[in-house]
C-alpha positions as CSV (number, residue, x, y, z in Angstrom):
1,X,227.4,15.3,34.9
2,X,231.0,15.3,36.0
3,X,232.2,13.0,33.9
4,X,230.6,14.7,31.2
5,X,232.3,18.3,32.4
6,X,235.6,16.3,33.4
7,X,235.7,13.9,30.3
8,X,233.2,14.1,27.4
9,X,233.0,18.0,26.9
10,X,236.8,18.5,27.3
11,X,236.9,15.8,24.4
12,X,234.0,17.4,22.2
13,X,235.1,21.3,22.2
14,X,238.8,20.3,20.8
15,X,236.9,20.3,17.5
16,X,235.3,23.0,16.0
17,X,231.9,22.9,17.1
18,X,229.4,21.9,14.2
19,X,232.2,19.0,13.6
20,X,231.4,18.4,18.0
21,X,228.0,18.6,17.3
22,X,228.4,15.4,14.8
23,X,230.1,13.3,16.7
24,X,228.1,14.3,19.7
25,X,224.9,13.1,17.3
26,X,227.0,9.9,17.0
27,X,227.0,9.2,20.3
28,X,223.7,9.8,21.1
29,X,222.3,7.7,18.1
30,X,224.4,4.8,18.6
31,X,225.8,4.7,22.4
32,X,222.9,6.0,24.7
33,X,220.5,2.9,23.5
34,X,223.5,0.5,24.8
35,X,224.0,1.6,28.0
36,X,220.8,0.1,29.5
37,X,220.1,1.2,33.0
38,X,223.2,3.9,32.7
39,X,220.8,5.5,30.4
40,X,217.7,5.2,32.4
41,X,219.6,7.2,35.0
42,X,218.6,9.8,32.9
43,X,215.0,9.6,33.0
44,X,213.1,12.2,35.4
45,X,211.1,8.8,37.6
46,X,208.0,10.5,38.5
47,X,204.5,11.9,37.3
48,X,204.5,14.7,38.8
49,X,205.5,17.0,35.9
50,X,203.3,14.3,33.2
51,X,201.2,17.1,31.4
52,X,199.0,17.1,28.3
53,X,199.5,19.6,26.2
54,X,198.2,20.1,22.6
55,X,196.1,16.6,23.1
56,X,199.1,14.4,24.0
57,X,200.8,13.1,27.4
58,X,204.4,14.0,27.8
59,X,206.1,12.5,30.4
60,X,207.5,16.2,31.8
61,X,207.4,19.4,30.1
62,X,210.9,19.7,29.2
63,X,211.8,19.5,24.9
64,X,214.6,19.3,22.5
65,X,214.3,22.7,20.5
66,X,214.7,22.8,17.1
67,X,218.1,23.2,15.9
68,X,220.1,20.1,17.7
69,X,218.4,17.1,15.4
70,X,217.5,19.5,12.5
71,X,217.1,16.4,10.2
72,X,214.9,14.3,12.5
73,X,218.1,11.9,12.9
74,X,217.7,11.0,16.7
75,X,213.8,10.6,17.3
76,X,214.4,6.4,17.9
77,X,216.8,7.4,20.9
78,X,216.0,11.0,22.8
79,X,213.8,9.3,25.3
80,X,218.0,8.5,26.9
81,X,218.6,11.9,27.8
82,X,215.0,12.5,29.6
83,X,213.2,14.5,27.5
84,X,209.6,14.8,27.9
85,X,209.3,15.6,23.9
86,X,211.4,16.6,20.7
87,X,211.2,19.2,18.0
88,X,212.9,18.3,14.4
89,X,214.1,20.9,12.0
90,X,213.1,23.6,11.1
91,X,213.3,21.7,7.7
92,X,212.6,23.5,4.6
93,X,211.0,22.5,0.9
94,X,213.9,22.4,-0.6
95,X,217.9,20.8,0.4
96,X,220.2,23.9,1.1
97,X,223.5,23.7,1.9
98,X,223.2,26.6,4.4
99,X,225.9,29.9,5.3
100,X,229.4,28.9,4.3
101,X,231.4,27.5,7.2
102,X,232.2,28.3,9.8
103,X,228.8,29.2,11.2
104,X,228.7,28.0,14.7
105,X,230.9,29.5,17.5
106,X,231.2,28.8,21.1
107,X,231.1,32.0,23.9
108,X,232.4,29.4,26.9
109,X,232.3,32.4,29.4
110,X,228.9,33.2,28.7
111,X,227.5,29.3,28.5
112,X,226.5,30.5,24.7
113,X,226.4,29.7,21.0
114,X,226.5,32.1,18.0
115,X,224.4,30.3,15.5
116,X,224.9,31.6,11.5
117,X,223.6,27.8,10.0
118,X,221.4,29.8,7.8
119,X,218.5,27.0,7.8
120,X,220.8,24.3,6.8
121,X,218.5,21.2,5.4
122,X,218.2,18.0,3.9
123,X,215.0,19.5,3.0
124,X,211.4,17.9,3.3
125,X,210.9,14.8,1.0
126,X,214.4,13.3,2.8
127,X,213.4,13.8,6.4
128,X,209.9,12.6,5.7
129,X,210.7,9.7,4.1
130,X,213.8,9.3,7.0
131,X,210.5,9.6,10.0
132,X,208.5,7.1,8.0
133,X,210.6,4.5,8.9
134,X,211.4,5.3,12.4
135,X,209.9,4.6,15.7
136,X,209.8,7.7,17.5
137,X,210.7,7.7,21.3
138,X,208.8,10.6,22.4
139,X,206.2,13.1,21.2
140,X,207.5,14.4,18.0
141,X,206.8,18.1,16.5
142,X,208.5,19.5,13.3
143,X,209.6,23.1,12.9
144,X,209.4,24.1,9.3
145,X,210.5,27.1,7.6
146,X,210.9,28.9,3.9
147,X,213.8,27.7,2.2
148,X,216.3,29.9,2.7
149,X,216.8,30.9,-1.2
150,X,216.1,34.1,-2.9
151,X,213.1,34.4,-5.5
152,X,211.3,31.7,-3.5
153,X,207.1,32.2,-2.5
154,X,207.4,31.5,1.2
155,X,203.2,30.6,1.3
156,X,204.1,27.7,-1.5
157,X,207.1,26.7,0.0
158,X,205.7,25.9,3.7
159,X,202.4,24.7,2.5
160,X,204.6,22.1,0.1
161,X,206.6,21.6,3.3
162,X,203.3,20.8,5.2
163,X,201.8,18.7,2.7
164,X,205.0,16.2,3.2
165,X,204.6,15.7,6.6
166,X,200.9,16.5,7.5
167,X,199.9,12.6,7.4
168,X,203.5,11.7,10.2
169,X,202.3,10.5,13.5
170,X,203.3,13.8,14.7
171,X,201.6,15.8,18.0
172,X,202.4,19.6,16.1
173,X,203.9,21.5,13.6
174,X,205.5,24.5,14.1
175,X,206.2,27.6,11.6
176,X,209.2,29.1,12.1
177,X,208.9,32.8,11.1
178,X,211.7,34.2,13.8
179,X,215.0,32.9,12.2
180,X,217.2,35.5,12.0
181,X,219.6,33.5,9.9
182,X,217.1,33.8,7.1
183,X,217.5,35.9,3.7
184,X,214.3,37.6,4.5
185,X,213.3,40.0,7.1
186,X,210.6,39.7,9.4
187,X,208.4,42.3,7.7
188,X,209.1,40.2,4.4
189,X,207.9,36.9,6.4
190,X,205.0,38.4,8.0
191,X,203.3,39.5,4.6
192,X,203.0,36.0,3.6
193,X,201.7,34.9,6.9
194,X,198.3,35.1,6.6
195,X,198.1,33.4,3.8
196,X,200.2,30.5,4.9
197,X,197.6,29.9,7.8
198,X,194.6,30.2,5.3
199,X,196.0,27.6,3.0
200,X,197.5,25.4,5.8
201,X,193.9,25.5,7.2
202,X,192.6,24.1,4.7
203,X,194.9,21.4,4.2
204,X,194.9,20.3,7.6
205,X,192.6,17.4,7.5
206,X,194.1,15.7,10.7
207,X,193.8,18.7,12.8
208,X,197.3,18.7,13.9
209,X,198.1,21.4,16.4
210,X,199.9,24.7,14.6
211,X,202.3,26.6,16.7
212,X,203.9,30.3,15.6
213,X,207.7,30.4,16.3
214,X,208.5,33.7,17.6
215,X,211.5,36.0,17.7
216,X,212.6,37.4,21.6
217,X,213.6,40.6,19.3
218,X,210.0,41.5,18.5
219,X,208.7,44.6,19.1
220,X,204.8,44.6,20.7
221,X,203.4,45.6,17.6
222,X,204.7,42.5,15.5
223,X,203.4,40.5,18.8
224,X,200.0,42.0,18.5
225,X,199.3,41.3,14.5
226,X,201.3,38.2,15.1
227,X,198.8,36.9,18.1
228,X,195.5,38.0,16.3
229,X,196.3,36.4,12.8
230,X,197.2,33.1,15.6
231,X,193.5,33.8,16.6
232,X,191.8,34.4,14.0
233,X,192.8,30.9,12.3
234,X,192.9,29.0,15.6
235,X,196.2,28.2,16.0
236,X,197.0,25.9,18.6
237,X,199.9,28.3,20.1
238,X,203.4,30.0,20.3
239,X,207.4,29.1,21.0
240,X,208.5,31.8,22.6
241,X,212.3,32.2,22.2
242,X,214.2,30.9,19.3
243,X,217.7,33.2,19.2
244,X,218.6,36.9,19.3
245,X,220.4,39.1,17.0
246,X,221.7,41.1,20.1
247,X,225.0,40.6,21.6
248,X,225.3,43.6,24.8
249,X,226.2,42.3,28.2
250,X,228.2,39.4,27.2
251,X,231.0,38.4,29.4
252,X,233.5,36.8,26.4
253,X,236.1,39.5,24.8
254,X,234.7,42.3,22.9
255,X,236.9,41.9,20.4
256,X,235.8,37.9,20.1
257,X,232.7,39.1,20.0
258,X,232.6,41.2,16.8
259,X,235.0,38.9,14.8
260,X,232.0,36.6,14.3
261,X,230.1,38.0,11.5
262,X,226.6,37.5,11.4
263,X,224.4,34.8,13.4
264,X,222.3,35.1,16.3
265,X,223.0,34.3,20.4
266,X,221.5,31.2,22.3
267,X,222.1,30.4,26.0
268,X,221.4,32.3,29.4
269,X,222.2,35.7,27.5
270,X,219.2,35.5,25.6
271,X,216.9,34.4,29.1
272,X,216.1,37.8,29.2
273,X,214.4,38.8,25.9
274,X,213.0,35.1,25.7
275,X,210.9,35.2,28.7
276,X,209.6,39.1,28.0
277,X,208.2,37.5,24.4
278,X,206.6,34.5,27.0
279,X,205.3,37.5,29.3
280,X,204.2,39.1,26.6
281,X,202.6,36.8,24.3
282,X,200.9,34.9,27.4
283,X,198.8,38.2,28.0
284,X,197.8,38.6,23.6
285,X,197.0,34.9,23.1
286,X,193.7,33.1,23.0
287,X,192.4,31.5,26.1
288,X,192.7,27.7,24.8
289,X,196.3,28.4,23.2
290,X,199.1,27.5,24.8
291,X,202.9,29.0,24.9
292,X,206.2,26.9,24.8
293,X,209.1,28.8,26.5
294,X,212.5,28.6,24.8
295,X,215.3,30.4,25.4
296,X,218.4,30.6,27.8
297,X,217.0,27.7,30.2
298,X,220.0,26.0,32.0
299,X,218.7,24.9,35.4
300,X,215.1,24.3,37.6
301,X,215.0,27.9,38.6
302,X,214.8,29.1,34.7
303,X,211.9,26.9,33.9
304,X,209.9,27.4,36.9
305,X,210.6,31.4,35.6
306,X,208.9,30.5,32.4
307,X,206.7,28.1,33.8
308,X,205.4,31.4,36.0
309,X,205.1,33.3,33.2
310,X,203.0,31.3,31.3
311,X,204.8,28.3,29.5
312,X,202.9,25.2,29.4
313,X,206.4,23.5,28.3
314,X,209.8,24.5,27.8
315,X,212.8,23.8,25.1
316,X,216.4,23.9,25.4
317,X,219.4,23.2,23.5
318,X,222.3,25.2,24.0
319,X,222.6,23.9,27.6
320,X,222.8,20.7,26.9
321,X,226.2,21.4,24.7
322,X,227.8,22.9,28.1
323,X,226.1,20.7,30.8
324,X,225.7,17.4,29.4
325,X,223.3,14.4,29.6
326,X,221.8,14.4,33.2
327,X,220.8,18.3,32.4
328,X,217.3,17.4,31.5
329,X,216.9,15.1,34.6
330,X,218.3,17.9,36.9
331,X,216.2,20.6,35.7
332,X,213.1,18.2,36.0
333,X,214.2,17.4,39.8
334,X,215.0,21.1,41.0
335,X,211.8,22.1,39.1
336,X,209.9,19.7,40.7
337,X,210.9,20.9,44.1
338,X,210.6,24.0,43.3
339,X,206.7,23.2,42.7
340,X,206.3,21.8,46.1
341,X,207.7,24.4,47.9
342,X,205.4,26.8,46.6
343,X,202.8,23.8,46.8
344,X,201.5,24.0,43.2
345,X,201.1,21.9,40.8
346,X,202.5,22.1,36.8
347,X,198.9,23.9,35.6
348,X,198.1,25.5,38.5
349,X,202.0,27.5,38.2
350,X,201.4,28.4,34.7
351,X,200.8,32.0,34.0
352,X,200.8,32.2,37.5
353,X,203.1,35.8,37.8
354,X,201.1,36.9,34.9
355,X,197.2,37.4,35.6
């Protein structure tokens, strides 16, 4: 990790940082698989933390969120940097080009990322056809959400969406109904909800595990109708997290701060709101669904948090820009430990805070 922090990083923020984010990709897709047992370093070595969730074995409970490989670029090689599963996207039906640039900013003193992609995609048919021919490396879930166009139908657009990847050898799909770099507002999104899941439903030969991504700025009536639609058609679960519109309590320069129009905050700021939602939605849900926790994890101490209040698995991304490739690994370790202090295992800690 010093190396990274001494070397790599340095290197990687003299761009600006969706040009970092490429080459960072780059290096990932075509370095990690040739540094052989540098890479296996890597790698969390123990069962401990192997759980099964949604029907399939992951090797620890710590994912990729959505938003690093949005196009489903790196699935052959994210097994290098220790993850115990990945999430692609969110892709949408159709190509878009996404917010003009620039649309991703760094917030250094806060560990943070300002994110105004607007749902950039190389939309559905592409990545499909892209995961067809590649061998994954891990349990694979895609995020999928309405194009981001006006004068769209969001239920035909995610069920078209669905249909493309519905027959992938993946272990869930999630709908991703909390972007906040979307043209719609939530109340616009949750109209169309139910009749997404109806439809979906029924197209859902394979059974393949659902999952509702939610907002951390939803009020506890959206969370309510939200969790009963998610029982009523038996959805597998929720991701708890995703980014936040609010900005109060940052450490960087106010004045930083407001010059960057639009967009929504990843990174420990947002740990806060993220693990509420977790809290939160834990209590609503069905007793055989499941919550992913997502938001502002950067060390063991903030997934054992979410673990406690009722994660069965966890997704990061923006702390992986500031810490690096032995992140995942160190959070599995300090998590781990954390577990056998208290003397619990993985299941027996989740929800644990919360009942």
């Amino acid at each position: 990790m010093c190396i990274y922090r001494k070397i790599v990083r340095p290197f990687l923020f003299q761009f600006e940082p969706e040009r970092s984010k490429q080459i960072g990709h780059r290096l990932i897709a075509n370095v990690m698989p040739l540094l052989g047992s540098f890479s296996k370093a890597h790698i969390y070595p123990n069962d401990d933390l192997q759980i099964s969730i949604l029907g399939t074995t992951v090797a620890n409970p710590v994912g990729l969120s959505a938003g690093f490989d949005k196009n489903g670029d790196l699935t052959h090689v994210l097994k290098y940097l220790g993850f115990g599963f990945e999430e692609v996207g969110s892709v949408s039906a159709q190509e878009h080009s996404g917010n003009p640039k620039p649309r991703l900013y760094r917030l250094p003193a806060d560990n943070a990322l300002i994110n105004s992609m607007g749902l950039n995609s190389e939309g559905v048919e592409r990545v499909s056809k892209k995961l067809r021919k590649t061998t994954f490396s891990l349990p694979v879930g895609i995020s999928i959400a309405k194009t981001n166009k006006p004068n769209i139908s969001a239920s035909e657009d995610l069920l078209f969406s669905f249909r493309a990847i519905k027959d992938l050898p993946i272990f869930y799909v999630a709908l991703n109904i909390s972007s906040p770099n979307a043209s719609e507002s939530t109340a616009e999104r949750m109209k169309t909800l139910s009749d997404v899941l109806s439809q979906i439903s029924q197209e859902n030969s394979s059974a393949i595990p659902i999952l509702l991504k939610l907002s951390p700025d939803s009020d506890e009536a959206v969370l309510q109708e939200i969790t009963e639609l998610g029982k009523k058609f038996s959805i597998a679960g929720y991701i708890c997290g995703s980014t936040t519109r609010e900005r109060s309590g940052l450490k960087t320069e106010k004045a930083i701060v407001e010059s960057i129009k639009g967009g929504a905050v990843s990174g420990p700021p947002l740990k806060p709101l993220a693990l509420s939602v977790c809290q939160r939605v834990f209590r609503l849900k069905g007793k055989n669904q499941i919550v992913i926790g997502c938001g502002g994890i950067s060390n063991g101490q903030d997934a054992y948090d979410f673990v406690r209040a009722g994660a069965s698995a966890l997704q990061l991304y923006t702390a992986l820009v500031y810490e690096g490739p032995n992140l995942v690994r160190k959070i599995n370790e300090e998590l781990s430990a954390l577990l056998k202090r208290d003397r619990l295992t993985l299941s027996e800690a989740v929800g644990i805070d919360n009942t």
